[in-house]
C-alpha positions as CSV (number, residue, x, y, z in Angstrom):
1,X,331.1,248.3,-181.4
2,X,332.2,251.9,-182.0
3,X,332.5,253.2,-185.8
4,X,333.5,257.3,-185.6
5,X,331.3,259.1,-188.9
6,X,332.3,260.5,-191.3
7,X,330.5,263.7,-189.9
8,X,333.6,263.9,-187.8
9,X,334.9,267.4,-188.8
10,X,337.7,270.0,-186.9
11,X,336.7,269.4,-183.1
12,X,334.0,267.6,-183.2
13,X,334.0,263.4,-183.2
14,X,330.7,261.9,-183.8
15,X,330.3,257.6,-183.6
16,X,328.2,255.1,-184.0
17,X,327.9,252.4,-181.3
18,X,326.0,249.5,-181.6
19,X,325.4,246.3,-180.1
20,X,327.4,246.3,-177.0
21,X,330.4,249.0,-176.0
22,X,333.7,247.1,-175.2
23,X,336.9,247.7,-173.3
24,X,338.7,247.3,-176.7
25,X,336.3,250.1,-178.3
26,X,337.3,252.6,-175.7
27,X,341.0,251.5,-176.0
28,X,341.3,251.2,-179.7
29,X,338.9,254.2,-181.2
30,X,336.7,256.1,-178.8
31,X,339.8,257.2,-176.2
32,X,342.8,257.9,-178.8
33,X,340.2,259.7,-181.5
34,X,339.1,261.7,-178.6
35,X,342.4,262.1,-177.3
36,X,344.3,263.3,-180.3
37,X,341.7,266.3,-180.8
38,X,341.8,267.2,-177.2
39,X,345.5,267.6,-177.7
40,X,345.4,269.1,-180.8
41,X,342.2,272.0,-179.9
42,X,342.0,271.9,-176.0
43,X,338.3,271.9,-176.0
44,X,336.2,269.7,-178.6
45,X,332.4,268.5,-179.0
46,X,331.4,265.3,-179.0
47,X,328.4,263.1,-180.0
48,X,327.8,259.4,-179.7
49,X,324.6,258.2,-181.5
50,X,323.4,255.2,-180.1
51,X,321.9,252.8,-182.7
52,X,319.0,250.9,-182.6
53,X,321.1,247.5,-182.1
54,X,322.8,249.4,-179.0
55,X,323.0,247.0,-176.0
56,X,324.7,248.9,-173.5
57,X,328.2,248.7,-172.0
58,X,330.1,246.0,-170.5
59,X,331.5,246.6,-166.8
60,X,335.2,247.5,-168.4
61,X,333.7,249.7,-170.5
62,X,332.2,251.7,-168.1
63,X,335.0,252.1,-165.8
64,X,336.9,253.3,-169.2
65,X,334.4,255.8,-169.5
66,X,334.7,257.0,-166.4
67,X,338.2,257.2,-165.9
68,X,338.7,259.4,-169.2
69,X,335.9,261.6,-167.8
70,X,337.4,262.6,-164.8
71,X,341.1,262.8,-166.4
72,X,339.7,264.6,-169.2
73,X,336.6,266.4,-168.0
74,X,338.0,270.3,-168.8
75,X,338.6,268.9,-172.4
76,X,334.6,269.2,-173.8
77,X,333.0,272.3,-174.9
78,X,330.0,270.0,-175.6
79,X,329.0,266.7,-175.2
80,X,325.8,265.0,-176.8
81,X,324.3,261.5,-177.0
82,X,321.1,260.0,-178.0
């Protein structure tokens, strides 16, 4: 599951995932919240805090993540995880 925090200011998105990253969490939050600020600033930062519940990502998930990385990959100033 994704959750985005409210530490989510101007063009920076920070979330929450826990337990295990779906297809329909990088469909229904992660890629449109992402999206709209790359449209709206070009170049944003973005943090995704893994929780201690985090299971890892299942295979959709993963080839979500990558396809928006490659489309998208001049849209980050900065990227952080952890």
């Amino acid at each position: 599951m994704i959750e985005i925090l409210p530490e989510s200011t101007g063009k920076t998105l920070a979330v929450k995932a826990t337990e295990e990253l779906t297809d329909a969490d990088y469909k229904e939050v992660w890629i449109p919240a992402l999206e709209n600020l790359i449209n709206e600033f070009g170049k944003i930062n973005a943090l995704l805090y893994l929780d201690e519940t985090f299971q890892g990502w299942e295979p959709k998930a993963l080839w979500d993540d990558a396809l928006f990385a490659v489309k998208h990959r001049s849209g980050f100033s900065r990227m952080a995880g952890g």
